[in-house]
NUMITI-650104 format. One record per residue (C-alpha): residue in one letter; x, y, z negated. Coordinates in Angstrom, 1 decimal. Layout:
<sites>
site res: A, u: X, v: Y, w: Z
...
</sites>
This chain:
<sites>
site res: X, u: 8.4, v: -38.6, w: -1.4
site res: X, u: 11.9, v: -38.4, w: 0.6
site res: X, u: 11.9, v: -40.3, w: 3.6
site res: X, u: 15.1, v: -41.3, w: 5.4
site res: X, u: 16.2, v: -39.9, w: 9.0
site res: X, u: 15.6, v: -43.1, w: 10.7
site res: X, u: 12.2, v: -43.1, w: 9.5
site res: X, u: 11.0, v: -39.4, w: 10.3
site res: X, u: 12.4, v: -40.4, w: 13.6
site res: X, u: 10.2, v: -43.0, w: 14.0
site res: X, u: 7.3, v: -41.4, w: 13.1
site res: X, u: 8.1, v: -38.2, w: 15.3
site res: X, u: 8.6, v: -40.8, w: 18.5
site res: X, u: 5.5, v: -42.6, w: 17.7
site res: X, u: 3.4, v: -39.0, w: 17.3
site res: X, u: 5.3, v: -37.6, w: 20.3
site res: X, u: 4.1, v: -40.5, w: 22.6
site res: X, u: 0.6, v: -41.2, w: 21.2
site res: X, u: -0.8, v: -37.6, w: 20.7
site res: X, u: -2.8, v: -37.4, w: 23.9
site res: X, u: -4.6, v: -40.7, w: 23.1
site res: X, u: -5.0, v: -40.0, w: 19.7
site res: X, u: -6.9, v: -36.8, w: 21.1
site res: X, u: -8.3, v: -39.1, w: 24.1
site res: X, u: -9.9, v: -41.4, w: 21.1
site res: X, u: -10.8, v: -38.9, w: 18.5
site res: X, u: -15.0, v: -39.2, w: 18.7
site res: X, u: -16.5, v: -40.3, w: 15.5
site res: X, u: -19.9, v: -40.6, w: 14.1
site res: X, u: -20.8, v: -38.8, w: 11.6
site res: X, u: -22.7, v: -40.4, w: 8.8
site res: X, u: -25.8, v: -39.0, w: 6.7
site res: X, u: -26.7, v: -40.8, w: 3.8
site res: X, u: -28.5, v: -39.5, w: 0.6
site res: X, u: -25.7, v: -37.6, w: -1.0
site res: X, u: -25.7, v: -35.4, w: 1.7
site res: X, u: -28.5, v: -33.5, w: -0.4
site res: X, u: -27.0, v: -31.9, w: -3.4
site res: X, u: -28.1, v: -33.5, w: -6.8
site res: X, u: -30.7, v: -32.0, w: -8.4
site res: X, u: -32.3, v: -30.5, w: -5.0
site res: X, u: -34.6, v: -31.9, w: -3.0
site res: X, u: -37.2, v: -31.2, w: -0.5
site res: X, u: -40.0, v: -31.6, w: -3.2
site res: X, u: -38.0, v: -28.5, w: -5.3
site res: X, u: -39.4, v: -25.4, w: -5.5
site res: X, u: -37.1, v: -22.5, w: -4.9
site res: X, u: -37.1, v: -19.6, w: -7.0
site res: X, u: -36.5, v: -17.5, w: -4.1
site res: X, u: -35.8, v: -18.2, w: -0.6
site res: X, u: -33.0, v: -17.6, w: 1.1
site res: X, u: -32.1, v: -13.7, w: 3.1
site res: X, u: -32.2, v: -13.7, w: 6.9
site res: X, u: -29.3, v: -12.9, w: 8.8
site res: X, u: -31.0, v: -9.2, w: 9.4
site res: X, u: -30.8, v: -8.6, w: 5.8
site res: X, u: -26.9, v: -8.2, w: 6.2
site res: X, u: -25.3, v: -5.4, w: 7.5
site res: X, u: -21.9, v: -6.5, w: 7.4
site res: X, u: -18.2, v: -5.8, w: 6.0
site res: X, u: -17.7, v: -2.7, w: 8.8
site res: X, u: -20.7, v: -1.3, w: 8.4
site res: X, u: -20.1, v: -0.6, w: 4.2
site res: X, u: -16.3, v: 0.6, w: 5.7
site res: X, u: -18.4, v: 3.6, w: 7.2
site res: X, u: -19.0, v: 4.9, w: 4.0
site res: X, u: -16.5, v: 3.3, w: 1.4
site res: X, u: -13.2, v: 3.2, w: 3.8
site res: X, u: -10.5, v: 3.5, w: 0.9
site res: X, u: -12.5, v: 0.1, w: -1.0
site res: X, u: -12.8, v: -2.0, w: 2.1
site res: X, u: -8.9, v: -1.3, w: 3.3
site res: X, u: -7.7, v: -2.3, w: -0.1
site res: X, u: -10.5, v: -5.2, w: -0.7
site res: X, u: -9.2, v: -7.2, w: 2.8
site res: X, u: -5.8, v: -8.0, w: 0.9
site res: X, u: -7.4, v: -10.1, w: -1.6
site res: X, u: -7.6, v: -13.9, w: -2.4
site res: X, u: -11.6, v: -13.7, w: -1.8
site res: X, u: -11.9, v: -11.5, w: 1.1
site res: X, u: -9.2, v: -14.3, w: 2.8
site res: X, u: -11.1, v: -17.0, w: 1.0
site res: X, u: -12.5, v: -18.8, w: 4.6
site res: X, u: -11.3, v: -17.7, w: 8.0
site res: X, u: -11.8, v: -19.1, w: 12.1
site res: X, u: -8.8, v: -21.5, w: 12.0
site res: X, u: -5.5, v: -20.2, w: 13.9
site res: X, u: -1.7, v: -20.7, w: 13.8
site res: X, u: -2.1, v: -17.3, w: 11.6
site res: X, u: -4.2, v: -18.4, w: 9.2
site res: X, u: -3.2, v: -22.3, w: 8.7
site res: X, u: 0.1, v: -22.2, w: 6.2
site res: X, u: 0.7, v: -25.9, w: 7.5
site res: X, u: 3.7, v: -27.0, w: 9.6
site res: X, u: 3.3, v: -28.5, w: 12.8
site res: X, u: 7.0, v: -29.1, w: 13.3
site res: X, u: 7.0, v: -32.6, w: 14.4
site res: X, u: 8.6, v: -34.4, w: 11.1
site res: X, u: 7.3, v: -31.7, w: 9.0
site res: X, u: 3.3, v: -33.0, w: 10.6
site res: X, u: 3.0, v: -35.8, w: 9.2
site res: X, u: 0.5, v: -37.2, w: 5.8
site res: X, u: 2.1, v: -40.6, w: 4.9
site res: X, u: -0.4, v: -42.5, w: 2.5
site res: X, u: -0.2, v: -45.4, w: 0.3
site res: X, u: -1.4, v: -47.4, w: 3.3
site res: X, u: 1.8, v: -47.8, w: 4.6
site res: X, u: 0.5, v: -48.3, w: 8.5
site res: X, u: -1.6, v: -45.6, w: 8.0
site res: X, u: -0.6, v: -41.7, w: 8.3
site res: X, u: -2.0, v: -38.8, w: 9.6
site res: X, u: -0.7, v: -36.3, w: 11.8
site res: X, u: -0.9, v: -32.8, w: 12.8
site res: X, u: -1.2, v: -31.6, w: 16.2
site res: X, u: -0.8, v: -28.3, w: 17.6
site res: X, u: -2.4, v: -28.4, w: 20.8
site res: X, u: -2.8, v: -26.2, w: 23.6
site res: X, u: -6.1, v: -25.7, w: 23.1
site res: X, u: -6.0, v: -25.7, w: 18.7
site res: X, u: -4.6, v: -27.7, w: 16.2
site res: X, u: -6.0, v: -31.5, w: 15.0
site res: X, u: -5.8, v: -33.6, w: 12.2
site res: X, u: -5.0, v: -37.4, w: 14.1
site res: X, u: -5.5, v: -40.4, w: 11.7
site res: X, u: -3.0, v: -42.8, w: 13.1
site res: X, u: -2.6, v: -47.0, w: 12.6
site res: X, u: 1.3, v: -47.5, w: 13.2
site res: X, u: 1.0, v: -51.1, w: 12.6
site res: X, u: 0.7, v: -51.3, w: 16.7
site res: X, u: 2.9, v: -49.3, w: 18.2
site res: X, u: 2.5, v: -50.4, w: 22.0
site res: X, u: -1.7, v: -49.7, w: 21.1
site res: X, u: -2.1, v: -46.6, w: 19.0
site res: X, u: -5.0, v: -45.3, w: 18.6
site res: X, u: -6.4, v: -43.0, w: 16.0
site res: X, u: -9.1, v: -40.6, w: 15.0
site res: X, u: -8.7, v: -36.4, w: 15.4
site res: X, u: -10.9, v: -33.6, w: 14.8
site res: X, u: -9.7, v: -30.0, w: 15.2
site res: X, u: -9.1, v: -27.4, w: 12.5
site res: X, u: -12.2, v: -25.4, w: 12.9
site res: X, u: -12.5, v: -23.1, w: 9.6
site res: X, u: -9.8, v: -22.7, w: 6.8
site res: X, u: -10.7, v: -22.4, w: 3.0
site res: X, u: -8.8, v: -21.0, w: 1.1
site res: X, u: -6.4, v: -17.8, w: 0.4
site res: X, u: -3.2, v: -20.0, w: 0.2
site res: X, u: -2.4, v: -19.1, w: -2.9
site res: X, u: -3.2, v: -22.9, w: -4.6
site res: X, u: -3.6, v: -24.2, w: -1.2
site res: X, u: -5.8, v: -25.0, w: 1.7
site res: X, u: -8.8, v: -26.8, w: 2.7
site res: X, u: -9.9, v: -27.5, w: 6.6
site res: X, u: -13.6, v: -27.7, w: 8.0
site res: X, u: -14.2, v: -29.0, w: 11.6
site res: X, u: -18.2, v: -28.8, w: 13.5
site res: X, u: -19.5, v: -32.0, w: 14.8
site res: X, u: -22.2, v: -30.0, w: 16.9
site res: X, u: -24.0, v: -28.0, w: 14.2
site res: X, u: -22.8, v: -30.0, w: 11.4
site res: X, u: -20.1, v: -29.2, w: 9.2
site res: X, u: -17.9, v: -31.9, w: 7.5
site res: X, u: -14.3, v: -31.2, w: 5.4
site res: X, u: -11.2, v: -32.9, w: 7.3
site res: X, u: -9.3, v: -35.8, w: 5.5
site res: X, u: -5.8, v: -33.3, w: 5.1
site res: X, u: -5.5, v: -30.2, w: 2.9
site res: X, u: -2.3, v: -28.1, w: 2.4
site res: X, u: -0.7, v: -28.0, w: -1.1
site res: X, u: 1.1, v: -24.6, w: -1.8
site res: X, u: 3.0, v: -25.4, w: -4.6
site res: X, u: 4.9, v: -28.3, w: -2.8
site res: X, u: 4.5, v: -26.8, w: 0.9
site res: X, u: 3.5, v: -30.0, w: 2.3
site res: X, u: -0.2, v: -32.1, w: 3.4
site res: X, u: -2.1, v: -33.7, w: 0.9
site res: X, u: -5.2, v: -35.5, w: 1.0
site res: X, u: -8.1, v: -33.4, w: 0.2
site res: X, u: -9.3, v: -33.5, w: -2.9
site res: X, u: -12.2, v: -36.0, w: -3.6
site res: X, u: -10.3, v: -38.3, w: -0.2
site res: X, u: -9.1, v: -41.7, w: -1.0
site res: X, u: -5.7, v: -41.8, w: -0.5
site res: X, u: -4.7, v: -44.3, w: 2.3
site res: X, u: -8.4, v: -44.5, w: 3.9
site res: X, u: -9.7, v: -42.9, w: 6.9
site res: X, u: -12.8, v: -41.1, w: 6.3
site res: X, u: -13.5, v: -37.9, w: 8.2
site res: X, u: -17.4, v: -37.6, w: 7.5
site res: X, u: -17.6, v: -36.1, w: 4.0
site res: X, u: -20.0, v: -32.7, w: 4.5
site res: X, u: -19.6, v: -29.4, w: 3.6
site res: X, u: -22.6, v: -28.8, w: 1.6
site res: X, u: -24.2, v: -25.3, w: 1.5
site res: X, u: -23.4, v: -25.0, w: -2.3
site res: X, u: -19.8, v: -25.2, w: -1.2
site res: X, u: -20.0, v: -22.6, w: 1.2
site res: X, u: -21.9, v: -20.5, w: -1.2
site res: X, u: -18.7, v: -19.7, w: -2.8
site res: X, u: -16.6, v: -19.4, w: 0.5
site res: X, u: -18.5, v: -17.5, w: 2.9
site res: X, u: -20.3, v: -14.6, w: 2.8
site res: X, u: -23.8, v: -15.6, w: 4.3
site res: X, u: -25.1, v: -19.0, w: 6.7
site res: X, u: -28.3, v: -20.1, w: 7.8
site res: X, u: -28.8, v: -23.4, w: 7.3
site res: X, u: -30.5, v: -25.9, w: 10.0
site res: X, u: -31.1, v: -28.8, w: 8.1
site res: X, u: -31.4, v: -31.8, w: 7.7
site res: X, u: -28.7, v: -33.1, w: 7.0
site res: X, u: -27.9, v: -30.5, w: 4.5
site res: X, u: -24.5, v: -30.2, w: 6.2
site res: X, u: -26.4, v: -28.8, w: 9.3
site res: X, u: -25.6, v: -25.1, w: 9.9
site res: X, u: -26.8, v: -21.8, w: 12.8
site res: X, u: -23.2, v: -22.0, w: 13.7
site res: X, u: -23.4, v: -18.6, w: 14.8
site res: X, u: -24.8, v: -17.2, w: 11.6
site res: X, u: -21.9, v: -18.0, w: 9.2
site res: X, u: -19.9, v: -15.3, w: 7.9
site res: X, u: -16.7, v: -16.4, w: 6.6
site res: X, u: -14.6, v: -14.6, w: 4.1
site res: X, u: -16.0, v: -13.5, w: 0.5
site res: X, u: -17.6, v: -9.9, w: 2.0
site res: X, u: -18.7, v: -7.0, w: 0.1
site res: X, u: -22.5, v: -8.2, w: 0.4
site res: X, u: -21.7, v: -11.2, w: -2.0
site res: X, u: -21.3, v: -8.9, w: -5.1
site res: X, u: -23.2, v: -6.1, w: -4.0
site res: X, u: -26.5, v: -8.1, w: -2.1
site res: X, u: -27.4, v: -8.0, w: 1.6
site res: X, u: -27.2, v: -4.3, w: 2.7
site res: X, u: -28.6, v: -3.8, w: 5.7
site res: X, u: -31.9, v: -2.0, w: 4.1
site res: X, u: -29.1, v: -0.3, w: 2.4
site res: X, u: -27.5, v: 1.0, w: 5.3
site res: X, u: -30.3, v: 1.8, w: 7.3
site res: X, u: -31.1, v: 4.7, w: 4.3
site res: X, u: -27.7, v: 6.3, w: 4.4
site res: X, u: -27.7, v: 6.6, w: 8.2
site res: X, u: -31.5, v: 8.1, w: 8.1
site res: X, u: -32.2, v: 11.8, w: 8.5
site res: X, u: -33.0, v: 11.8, w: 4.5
site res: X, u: -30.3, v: 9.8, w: 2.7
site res: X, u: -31.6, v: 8.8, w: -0.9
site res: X, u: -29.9, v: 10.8, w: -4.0
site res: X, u: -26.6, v: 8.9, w: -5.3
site res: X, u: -28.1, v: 6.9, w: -8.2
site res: X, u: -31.7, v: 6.7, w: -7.4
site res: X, u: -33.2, v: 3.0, w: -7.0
site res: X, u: -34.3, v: 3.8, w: -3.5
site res: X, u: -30.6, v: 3.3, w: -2.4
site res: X, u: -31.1, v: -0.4, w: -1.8
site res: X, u: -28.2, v: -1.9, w: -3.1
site res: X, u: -26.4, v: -3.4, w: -5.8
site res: X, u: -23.8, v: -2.0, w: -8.3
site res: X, u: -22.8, v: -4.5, w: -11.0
site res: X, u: -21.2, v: -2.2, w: -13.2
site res: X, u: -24.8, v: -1.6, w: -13.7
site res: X, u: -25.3, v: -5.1, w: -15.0
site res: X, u: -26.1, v: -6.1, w: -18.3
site res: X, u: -23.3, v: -7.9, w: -20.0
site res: X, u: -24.8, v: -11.6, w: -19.1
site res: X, u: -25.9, v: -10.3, w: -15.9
site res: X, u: -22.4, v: -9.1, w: -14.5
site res: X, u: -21.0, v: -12.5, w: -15.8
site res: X, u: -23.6, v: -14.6, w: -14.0
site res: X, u: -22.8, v: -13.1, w: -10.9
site res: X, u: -19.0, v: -13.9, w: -11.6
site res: X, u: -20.1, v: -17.2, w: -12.9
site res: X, u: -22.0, v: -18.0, w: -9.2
site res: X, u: -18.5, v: -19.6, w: -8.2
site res: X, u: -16.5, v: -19.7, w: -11.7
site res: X, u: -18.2, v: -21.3, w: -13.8
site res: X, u: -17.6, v: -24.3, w: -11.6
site res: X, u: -20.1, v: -26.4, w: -8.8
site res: X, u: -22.8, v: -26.8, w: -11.4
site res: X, u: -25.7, v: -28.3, w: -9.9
site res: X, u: -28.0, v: -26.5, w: -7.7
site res: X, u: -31.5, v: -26.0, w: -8.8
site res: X, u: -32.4, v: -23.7, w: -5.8
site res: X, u: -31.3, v: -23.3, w: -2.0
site res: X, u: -27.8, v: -21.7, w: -1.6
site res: X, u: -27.7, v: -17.9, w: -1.5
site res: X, u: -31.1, v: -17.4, w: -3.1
site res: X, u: -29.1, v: -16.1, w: -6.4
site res: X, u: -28.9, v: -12.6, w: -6.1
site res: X, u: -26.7, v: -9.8, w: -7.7
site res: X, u: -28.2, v: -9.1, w: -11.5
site res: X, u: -30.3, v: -12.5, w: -11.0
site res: X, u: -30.1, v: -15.0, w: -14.2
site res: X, u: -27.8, v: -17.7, w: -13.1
site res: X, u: -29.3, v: -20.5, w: -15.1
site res: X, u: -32.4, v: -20.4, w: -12.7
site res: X, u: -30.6, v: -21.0, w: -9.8
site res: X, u: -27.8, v: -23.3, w: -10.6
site res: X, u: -27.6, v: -25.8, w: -14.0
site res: X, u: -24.1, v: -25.1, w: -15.3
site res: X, u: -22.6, v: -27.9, w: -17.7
site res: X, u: -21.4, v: -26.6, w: -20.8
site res: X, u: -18.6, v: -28.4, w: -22.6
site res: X, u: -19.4, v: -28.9, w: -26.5
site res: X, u: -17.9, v: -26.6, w: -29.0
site res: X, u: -14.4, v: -27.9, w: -29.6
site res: X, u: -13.7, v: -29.9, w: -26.6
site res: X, u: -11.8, v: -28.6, w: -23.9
site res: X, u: -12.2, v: -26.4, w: -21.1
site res: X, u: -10.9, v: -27.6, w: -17.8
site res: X, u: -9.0, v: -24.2, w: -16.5
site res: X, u: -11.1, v: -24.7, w: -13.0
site res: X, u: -14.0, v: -26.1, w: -14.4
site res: X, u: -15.5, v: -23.3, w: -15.8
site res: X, u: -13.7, v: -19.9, w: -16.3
site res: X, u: -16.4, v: -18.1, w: -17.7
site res: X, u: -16.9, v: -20.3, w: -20.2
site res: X, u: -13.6, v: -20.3, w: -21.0
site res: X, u: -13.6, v: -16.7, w: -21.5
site res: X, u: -16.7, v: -17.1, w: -23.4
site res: X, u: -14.8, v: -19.0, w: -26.3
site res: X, u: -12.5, v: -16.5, w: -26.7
site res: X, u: -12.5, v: -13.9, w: -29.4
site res: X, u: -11.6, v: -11.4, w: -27.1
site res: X, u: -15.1, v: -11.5, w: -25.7
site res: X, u: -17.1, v: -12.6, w: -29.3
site res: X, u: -16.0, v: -9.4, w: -30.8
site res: X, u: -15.8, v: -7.3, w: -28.3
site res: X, u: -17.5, v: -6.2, w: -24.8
site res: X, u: -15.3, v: -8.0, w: -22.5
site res: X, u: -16.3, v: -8.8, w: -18.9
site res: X, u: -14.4, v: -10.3, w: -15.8
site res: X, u: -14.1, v: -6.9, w: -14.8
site res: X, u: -12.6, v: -5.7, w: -18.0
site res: X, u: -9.1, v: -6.8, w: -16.1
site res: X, u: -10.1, v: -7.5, w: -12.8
site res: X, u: -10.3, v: -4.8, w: -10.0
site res: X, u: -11.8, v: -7.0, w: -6.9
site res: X, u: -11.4, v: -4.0, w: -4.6
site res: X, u: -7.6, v: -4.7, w: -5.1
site res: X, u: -5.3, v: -7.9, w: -4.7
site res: X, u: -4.1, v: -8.9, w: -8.5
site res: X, u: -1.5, v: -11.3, w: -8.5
site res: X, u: 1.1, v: -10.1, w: -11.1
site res: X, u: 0.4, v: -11.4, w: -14.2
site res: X, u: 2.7, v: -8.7, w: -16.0
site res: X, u: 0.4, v: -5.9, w: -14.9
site res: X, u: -3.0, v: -7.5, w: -16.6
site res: X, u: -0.8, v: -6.6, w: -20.2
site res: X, u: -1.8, v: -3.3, w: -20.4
site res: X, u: -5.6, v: -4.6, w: -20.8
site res: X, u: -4.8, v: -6.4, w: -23.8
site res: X, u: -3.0, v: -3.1, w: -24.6
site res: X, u: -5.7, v: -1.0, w: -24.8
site res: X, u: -7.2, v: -2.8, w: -27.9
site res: X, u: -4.6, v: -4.3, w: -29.3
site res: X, u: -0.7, v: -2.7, w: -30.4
site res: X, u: 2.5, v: -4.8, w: -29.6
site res: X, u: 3.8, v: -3.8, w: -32.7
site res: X, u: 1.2, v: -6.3, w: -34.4
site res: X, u: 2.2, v: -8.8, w: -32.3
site res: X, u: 4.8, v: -11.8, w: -34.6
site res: X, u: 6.9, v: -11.4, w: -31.9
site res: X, u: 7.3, v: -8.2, w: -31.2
site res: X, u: 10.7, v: -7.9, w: -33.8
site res: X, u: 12.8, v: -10.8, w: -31.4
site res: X, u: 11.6, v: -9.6, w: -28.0
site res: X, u: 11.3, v: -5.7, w: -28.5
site res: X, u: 9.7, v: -3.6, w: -26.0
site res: X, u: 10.2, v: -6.5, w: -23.4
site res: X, u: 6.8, v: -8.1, w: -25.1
site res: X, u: 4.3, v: -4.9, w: -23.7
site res: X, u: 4.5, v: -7.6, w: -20.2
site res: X, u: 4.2, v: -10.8, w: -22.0
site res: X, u: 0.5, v: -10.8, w: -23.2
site res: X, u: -1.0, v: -12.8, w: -20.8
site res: X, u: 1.9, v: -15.2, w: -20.3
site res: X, u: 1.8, v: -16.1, w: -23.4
site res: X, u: -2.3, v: -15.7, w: -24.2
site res: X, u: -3.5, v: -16.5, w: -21.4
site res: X, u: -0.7, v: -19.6, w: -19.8
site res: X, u: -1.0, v: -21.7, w: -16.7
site res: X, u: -2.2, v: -25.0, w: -17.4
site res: X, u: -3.0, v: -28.2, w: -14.5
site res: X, u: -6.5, v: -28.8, w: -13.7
site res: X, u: -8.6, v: -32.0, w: -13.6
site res: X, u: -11.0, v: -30.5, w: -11.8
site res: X, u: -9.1, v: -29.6, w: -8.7
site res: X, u: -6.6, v: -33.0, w: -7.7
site res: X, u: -5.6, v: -35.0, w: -5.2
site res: X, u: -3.8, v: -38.1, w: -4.2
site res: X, u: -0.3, v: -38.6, w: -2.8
site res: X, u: 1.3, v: -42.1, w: -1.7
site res: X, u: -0.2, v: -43.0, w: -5.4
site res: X, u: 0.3, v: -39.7, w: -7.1
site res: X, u: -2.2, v: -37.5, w: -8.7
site res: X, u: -1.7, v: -34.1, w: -8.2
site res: X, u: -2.8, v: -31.5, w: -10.2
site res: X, u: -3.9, v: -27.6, w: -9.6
site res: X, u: -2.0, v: -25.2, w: -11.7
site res: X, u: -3.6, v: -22.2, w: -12.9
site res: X, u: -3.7, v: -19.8, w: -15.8
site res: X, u: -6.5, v: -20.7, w: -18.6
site res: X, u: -9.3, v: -17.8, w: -19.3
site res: X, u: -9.2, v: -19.2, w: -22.6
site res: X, u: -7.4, v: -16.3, w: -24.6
site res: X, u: -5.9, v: -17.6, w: -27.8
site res: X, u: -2.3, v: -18.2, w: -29.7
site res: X, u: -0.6, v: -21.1, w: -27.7
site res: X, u: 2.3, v: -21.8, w: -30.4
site res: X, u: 4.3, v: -23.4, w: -27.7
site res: X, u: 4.0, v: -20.7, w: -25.1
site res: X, u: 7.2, v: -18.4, w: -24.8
site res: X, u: 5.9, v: -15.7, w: -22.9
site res: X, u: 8.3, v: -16.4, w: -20.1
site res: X, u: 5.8, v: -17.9, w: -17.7
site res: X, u: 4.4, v: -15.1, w: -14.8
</sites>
């Protein structure tokens, strides 16, 4: 991983003097093959439902009008900054020349990033040639991703949408190759499929085929309120009219999933955490209080065997006793009005059913322990759903298992 001075030197001269004809060069063509159609979907498939139009949606402003104090709050979370318009702002990335660079197990291969006057591009450079380098570079169109884990960059190739070759990995602060890339291979035409941007964006209207193929002006980036609530422009349209319907009737168009059933309110969680399933209908035609497994066939592992702590969170939960025995939803602990990202504070969930006196521990660490519940119930584990590839490493995601159960080993010093 640690390079010498004499070598980020040399890779700063050579990015220094080839960067406008790595720009000059970067056209590629993008390639459609049959995987660009989601498995399990095909033209012959009948949807359960279609699709909204654009009009159905009334946007994240217009539900401010009414529900300012939610909509403040609900723009510092992880899903309302899940997918932005790529900026220096919103890309965590470094651009300092020796900072730029993606060196791969190809050692004449790396990739650079550019900030140019006119955005920022991903360059996939040969170094083998100095006195000839050329290279491929598309520009940072859309970033996923709230930063937390990491970052994932989109770029438009007219009206299609592919994933660029380069992510940024948080835990490290450096470029990565994104996951599902080869490490130390140039490929910049892997698509971003509409059952990705089902979980990143709010609403798009797709164009295709290729499935990749996009109304460029109809995507809505960020995780918006319409997602958990359903499109609201009929919605709207009431509360503004000269007779507004009564506060609980069914004529006020619009979605409350604390009104769910039990399996409903987790399906709708389960849209994007339960993991990528496979699609059995067109993106977005799952609706708030729909039954998920009509939409999208989610793989179940056996009882016994292992949850991956990305691969499905909701079934993780679901093996808990926590929710066998009890009523326990997502939003049992989570508030998704309001950014949660201290452990310590989700405690006082477990509190309200269970004592910290009853806990083994409880007599060495005292009154220390009322923070310590999900640290030590709930602990961060690496993912195998969610890696990449570094100059011949596999990096793994860390996050914190929705399995809640006695981890022996677990100290309840992890946050």
């Amino acid at each position: 991983m640690t390079r010498t001075r004499s070598g980020q030197a040399r890779d700063v001269n050579l990015l220094r003097g080839g960067t406008r004809r790595i720009l000059a060069a970067a056209a590629i063509v993008a390639i459609w093959s049959a995987t660009a159609f989601p498995r399990g979907f095909s033209q012959e498939t009948k949807p359960l439902d279609t699709p909204p139009p654009a009009s159905a949606y009334a946007g994240d402003a217009a539900c401010a009008e009414c529900h300012a104090q939610e909509a403040k709050t609900y723009e510092a979370t992880a899903h309302a900054r899940d997918s932005s318009d790529a900026s220096q702002a919103t890309i965590l990335g470094n651009f300092t020349p020796g900072k730029n660079v993606l060196r791969t197990r190809n050692p004449n291969l790396i990739f650079a990033m550019i900030a140019a006057p006119d955005g920022f591009y991903q360059s996939a450079v040969n170094i083998a040639d100095p006195q000839h380098l050329t290279g491929d570079a598309e520009k940072f169109d859309i970033v996923v991703g709230s930063g937390r884990h990491g970052q994932t960059y989109l770029y438009w190739k007219g009206d299609e949408l592919f994933e660029l070759p380069v992510s940024y990995w948080t835990y490290t602060h450096e470029w990565i190759n994104s996951p599902g890339y080869a490490d130390g291979q140039v490929d910049f035409n892997r698509p971003a499929e509409p059952r990705c941007l089902e979980c990143h964006a709010t609403t798009f209207q797709t164009a295709g085929p290729p499935s990749n193929r996009y109304q460029r002006s109809s995507l809505v980036l960020g995780i918006g309120c319409e997602t958990c609530h359903g499109p609201g422009a009929e919605h709207v349209a009431r509360e503004r009219s000269a007779h507004p319907p009564a506060a609980g009737s069914a004529e006020i168009a619009i979605m409350n999933p604390v009104r769910l059933a039990r399996d409903r309110q987790l399906d709708l969680c389960g849209l994007c955490h339960a993991g990528p399933g496979i699609p059995i209908a067109p993106a977005l035609s799952f609706r708030p209080g729909d039954d998920l497994a009509r939409y999208v066939k989610i793989t179940v592992s056996p009882p016994g065997a292992p949850v991956d702590v990305h691969g499905n969170q909701v079934n993780a939960l679901e093996r808990s006793k926590c929710f066998t025995s009890g009523r326990l939803t997502c939003s049992t602990c989570h508030n998704v009005h309001e950014s949660q990202e201290d452990a310590a504070s989700f405690s006082s969930h477990c509190l309200s059913c269970h004592s910290e006196h009853a806990c083994p521990r409880f007599r060495q660490m005292g009154d220390s322990i009322r923070t310590k519940c999900v640290a030590c119930h709930m602990p961060v584990r690496r993912s195998n759903a969610i890696t990449s590839g570094l100059e011949g490493q596999v990096l793994q995601a860390e996050m914190r298992t929705h399995t809640i159960a006695i981890y022996p080993d677990e100290k309840g010093t992890t946050e």
